[in-house]
C-alpha positions as CSV (number, residue, x, y, z in Angstrom):
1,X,85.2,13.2,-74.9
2,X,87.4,16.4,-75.7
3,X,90.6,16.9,-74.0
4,X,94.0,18.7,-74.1
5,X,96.9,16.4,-74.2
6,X,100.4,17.8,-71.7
7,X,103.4,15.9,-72.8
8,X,105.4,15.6,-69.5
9,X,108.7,14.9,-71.1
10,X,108.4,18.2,-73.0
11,X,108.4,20.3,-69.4
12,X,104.2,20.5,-69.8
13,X,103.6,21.5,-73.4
14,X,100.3,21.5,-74.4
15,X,100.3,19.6,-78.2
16,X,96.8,18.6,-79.0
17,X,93.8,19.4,-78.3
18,X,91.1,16.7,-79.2
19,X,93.3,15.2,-81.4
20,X,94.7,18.5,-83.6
21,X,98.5,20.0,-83.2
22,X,98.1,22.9,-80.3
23,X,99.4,26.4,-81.4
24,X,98.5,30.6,-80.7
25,X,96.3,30.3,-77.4
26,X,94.3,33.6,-76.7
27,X,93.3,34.3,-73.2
28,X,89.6,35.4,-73.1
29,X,87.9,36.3,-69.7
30,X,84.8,34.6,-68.6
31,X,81.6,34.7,-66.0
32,X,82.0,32.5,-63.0
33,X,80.4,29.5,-63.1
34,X,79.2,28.7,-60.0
35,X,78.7,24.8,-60.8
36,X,82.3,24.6,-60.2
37,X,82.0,25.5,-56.5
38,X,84.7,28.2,-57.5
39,X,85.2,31.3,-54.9
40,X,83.1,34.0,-56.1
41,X,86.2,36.4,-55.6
42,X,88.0,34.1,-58.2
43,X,88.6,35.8,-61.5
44,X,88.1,32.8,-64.1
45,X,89.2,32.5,-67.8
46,X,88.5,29.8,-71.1
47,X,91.3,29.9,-73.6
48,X,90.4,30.1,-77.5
49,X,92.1,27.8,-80.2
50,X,92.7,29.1,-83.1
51,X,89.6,31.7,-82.1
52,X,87.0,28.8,-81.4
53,X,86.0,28.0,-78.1
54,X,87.4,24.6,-76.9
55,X,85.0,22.3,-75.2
56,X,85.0,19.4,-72.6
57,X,82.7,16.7,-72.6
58,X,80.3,18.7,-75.7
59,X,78.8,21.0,-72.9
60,X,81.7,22.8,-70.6
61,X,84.4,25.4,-71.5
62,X,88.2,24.6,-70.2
63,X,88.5,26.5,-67.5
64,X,92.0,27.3,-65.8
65,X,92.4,28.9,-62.3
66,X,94.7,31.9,-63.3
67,X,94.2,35.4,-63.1
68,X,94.4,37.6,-66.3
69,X,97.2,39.2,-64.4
70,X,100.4,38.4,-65.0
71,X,100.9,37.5,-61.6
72,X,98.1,34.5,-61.6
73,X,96.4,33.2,-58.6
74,X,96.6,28.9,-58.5
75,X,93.9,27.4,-56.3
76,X,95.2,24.1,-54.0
77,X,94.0,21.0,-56.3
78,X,92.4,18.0,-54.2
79,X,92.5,14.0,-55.5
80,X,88.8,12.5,-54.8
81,X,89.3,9.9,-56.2
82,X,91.8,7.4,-58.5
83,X,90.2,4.9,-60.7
84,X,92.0,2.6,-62.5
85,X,95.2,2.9,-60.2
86,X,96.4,-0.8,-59.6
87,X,99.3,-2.0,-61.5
88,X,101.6,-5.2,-62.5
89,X,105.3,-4.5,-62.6
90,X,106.3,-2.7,-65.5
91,X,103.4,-2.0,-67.1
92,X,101.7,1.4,-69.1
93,X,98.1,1.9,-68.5
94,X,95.8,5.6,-68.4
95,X,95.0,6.2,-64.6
96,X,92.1,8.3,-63.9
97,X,92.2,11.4,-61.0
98,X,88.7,12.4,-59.5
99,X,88.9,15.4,-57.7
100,X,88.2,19.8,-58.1
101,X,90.6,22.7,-59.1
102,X,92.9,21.0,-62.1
103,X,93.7,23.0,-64.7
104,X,95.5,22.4,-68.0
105,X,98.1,23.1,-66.5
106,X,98.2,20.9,-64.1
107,X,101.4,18.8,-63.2
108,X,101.2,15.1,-62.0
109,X,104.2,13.5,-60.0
110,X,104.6,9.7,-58.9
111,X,106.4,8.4,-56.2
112,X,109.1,5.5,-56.3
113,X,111.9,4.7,-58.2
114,X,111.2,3.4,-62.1
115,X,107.7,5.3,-62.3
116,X,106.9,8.2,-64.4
117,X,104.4,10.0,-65.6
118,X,104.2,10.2,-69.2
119,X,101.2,12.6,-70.9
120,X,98.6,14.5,-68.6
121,X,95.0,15.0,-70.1
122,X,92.8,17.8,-68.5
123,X,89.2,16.8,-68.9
124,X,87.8,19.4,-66.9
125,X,88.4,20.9,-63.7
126,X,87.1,17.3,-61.6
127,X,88.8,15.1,-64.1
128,X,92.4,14.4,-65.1
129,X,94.1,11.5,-67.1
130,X,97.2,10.5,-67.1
131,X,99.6,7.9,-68.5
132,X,101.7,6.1,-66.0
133,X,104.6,3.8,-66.5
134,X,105.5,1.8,-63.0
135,X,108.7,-0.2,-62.8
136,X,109.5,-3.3,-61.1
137,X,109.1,-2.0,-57.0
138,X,105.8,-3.3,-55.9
139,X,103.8,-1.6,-53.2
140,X,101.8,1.6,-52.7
141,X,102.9,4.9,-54.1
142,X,101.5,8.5,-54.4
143,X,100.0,10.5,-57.1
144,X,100.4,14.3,-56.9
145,X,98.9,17.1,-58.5
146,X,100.4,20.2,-58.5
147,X,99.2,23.9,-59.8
148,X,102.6,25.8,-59.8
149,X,103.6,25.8,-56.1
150,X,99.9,24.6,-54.5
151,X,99.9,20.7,-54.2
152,X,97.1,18.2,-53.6
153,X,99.4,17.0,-50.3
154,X,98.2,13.0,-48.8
155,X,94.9,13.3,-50.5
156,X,96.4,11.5,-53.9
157,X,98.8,9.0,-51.2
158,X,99.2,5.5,-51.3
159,X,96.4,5.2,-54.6
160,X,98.8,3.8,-56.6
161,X,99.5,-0.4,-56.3
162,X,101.7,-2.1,-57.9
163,X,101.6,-5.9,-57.4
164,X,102.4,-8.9,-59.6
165,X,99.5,-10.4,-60.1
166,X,98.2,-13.5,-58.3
167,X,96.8,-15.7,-61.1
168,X,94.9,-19.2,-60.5
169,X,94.1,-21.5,-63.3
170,X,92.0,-24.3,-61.9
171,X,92.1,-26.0,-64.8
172,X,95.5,-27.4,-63.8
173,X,95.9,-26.0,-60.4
174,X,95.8,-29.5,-57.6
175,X,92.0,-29.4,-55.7
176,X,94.3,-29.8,-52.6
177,X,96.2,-26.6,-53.0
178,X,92.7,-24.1,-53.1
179,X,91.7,-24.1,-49.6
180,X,88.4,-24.7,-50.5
181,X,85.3,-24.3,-47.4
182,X,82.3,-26.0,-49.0
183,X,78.5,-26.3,-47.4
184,X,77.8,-29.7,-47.0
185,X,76.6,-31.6,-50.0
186,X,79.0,-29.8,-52.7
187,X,80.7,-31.9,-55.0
188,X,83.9,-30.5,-57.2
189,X,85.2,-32.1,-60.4
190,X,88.3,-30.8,-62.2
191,X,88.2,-30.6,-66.2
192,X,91.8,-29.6,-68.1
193,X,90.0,-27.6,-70.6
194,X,87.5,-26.1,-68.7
195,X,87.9,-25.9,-64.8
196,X,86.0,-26.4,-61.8
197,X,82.6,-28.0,-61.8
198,X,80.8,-27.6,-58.3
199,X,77.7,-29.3,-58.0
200,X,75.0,-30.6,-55.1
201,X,72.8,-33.3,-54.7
202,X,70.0,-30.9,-54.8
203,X,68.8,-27.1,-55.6
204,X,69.6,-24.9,-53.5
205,X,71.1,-21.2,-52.7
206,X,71.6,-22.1,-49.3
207,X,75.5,-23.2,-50.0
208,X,78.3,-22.0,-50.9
209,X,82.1,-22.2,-51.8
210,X,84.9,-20.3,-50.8
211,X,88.5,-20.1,-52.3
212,X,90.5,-19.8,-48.7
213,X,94.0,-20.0,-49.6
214,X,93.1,-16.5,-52.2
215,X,92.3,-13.6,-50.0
216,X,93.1,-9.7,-50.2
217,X,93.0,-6.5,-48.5
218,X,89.7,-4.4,-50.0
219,X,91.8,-1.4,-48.6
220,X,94.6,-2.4,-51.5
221,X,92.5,-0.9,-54.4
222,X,92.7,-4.4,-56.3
223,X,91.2,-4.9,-59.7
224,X,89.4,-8.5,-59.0
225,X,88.8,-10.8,-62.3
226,X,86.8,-14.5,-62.7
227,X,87.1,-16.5,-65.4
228,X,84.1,-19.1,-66.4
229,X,82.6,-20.8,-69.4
230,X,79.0,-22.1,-69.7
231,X,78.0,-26.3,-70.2
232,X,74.2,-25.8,-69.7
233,X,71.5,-23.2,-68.8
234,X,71.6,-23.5,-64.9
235,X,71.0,-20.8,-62.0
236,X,74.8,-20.0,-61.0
237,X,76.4,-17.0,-58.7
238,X,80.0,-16.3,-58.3
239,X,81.9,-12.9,-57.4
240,X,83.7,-11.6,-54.0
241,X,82.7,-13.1,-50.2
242,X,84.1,-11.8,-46.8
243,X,86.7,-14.4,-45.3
244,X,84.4,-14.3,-42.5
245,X,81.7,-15.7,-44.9
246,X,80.3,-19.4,-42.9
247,X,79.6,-21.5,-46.1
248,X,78.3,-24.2,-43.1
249,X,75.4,-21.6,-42.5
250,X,74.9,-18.8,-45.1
251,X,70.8,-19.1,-45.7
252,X,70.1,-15.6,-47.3
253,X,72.8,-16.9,-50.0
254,X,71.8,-14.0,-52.4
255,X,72.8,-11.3,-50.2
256,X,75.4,-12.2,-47.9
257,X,78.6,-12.6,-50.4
258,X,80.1,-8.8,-50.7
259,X,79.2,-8.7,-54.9
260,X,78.4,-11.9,-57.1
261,X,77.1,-12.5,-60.7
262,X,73.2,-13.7,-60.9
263,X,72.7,-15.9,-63.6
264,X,69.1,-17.4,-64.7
265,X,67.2,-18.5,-67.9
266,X,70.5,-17.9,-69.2
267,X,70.7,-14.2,-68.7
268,X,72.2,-11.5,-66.3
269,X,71.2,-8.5,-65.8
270,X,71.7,-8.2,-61.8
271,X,74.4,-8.3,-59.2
272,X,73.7,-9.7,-55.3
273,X,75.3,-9.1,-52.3
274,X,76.0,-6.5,-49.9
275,X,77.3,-8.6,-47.1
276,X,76.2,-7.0,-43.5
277,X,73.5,-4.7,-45.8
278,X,70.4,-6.8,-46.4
279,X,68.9,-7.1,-49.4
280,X,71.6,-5.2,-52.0
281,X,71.1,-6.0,-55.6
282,X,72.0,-3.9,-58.4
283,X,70.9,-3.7,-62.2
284,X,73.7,-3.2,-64.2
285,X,71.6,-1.8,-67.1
286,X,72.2,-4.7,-70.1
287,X,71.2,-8.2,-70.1
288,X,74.4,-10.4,-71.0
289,X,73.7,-14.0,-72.3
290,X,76.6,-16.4,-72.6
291,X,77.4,-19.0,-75.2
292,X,78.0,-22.0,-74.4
293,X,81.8,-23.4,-74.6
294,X,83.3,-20.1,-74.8
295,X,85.1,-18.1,-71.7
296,X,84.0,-14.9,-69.9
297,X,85.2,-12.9,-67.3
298,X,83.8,-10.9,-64.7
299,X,86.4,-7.9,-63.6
300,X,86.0,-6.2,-60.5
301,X,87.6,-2.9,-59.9
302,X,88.1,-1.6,-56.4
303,X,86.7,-5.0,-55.4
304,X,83.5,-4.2,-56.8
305,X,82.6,-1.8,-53.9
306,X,80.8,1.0,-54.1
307,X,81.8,3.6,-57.2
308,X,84.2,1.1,-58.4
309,X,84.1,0.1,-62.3
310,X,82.9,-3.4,-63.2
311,X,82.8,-5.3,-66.6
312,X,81.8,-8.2,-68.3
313,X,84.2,-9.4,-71.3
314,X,84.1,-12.3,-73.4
315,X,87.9,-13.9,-73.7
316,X,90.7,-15.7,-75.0
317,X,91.1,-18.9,-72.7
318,X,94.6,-18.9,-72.9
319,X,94.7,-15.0,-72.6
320,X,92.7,-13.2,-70.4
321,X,94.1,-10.1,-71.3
322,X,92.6,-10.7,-75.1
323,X,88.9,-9.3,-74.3
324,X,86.1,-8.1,-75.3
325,X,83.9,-6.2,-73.3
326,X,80.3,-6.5,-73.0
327,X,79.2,-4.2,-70.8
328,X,80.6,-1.6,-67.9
329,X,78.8,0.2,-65.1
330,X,79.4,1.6,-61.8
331,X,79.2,-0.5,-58.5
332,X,76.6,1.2,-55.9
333,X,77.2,-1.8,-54.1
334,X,77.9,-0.8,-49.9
335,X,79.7,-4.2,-48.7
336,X,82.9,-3.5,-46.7
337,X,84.1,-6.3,-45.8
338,X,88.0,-5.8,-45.0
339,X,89.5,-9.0,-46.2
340,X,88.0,-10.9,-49.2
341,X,88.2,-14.1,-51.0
342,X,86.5,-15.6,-54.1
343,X,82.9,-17.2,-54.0
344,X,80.7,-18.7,-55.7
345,X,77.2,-20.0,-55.3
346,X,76.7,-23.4,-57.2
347,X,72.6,-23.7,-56.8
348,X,71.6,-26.7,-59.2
349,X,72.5,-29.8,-59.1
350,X,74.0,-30.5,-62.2
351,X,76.6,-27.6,-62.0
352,X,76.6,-26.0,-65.9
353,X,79.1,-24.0,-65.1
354,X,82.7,-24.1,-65.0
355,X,84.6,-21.5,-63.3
356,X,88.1,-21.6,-65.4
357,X,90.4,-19.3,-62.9
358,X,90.9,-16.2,-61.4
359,X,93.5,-13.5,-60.2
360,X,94.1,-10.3,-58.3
């Protein structure tokens, strides 16, 4: 990907462009493209560095929304979309903005005390990045996007979260203090190294467990992440159920959870789910096998509902920050359950799996 880099401390100035010092921009006029869903009465330009044409993403020229005329003419930008906007306290991270008429120059503002806004990169028209430092207030705050006077208004509020993290290790965590709703039949043993191991006295998908004391708000945007390490080759689900989820009765076990791992002959390559939907499964595009005795960890974005980015990374036990990912695609999944909790589905009987923690 191509991009031009804003430095916000430096009131906007543009200094790179894919990665080379910006100087001497020429304004050039240009044909309206119409893929943009620009107004035909619109006069469009592409700037020039250095008298080569700068491109986005290999195919499409930067575009800005001025005028030749020294006047200009700003069109009102609109937020779609934030990916990736869910923080711990005092933390640095890229945030993504989905939406139409950026321009490279394009402000961004945050809301709240102790955040900033640090560098802006214009991707295209439908796509800015920025880095964002938050402090140490929790809660949700706004992301705005401004083109000189013209402002992208409550379409960009209450995207950004900021929330200490809520983290569970169950390999020392007390059974007593999970909460947990079991289907009849489920056993759970406790290892210090590993985790949880559920297990039944037969196969089957029709049961289910639930982590009741852990629940969230979908609404709240939260990146979702399970931890779990491999003993044997067994059939195993695990992800995101509704609250309202009855373990005591859940038959069509595949589908009913909101989003869960598959596992089988030691392989996934498909998500379940969909809650009140019948029938959803996805496949994510790879096949993933896992080793046995090391730790993975499923991370949910936008609790894994539908547009949201989801991974599979292979990590440090003692640090789940320390990963590696696998694989990443987008959830098309359409659960939306309000309030959710973790699940997971422990169909054989001699429970090879171990799920090692998780947190929101």
């Amino acid at each position: 990907m191509n991009w031009i880099k804003i430095d916000n401390n430096k009131n906007g100035t543009i200094t790179e462009i894919s990665g080379t010092n910006f100087n001497d921009l020429e304004l050039h006029e240009s044909e309206i493209e119409t893929s943009y869903d620009f107004p035909t009465s619109q006069p469009l330009v592409y700037y020039r560095w250095n008298g080569v044409n700068v491109i986005v993403n290999d195919e499409t020229l930067i575009k800005t929304f001025y005028e030749a005329a020294a006047s200009g003419l700003d069109l009102e930008p609109h937020i779609e979309n934030i990916i990736s906007g869910d923080f711990s306290p005092n933390t640095t991270k890229i945030v993504t903005i989905i939406g139409i008429h950026f321009s490279p120059f394009s402000t961004v503002q945050i809301s709240g005390i102790g955040n900033f806004i640090n560098t802006i990169y214009f991707d295209s028209p439908k796509q800015l990045r920025v880095e964002v430092t938050v402090g140490d207030s929790e809660g949700l705050f706004n992301l705005v996007v401004f083109n000189n006077d013209l402002q992208s208004k409550e379409s960009g509020f209450n995207k950004i979260l900021i929330k200490s993290k809520i983290f569970i290790d169950l390999r020392t965590e007390p059974i007593v203090n999970l909460g947990l709703e079991m289907t009849n039949g489920i056993n759970v043993e406790q290892d210090s190294s590993k985790g949880l191991r559920f297990y039944s006295n037969n196969s089957s998908w029709n049961r289910g467990v639930k982590f009741s004391s852990y629940f969230w708000n979908r609404n709240d945007n939260i990146t979702f992440e399970i931890v779990f390490t491999r003993a044997s080759d067994v059939l195993f689900m695990l992800g995101i159920a509704s609250t309202s989820l009855d373990v005591s009765n859940i038959k069509s076990a595949y589908y009913k959870q909101e989003i869960g791992i598959y596992h089988s002959n030691n392989n996934v390559n498909t998500f379940y789910g969909g809650g009140d939907v019948s029938n959803w499964n996805q496949n994510i595009g790879k096949t993933i096998s896992f080793d046995f005795n090391k730790f993975y960890k499923v991370k949910f974005e936008n609790s894994g509902g539908n547009g949201a980015e989801c991974h599979i990374c292979e990590v440090d036990p003692d640090n789940w920050d320390d990963e590696t990912n696998l694989h990443s695609w987008i959830s098309n999944n359409p659960a939306d359950d309000i309030i959710l909790t973790p699940f997971l589905l422990p169909q054989a009987g001699n429970g090879g799996y171990y799920i090692t923690g998780f947190r929101y």
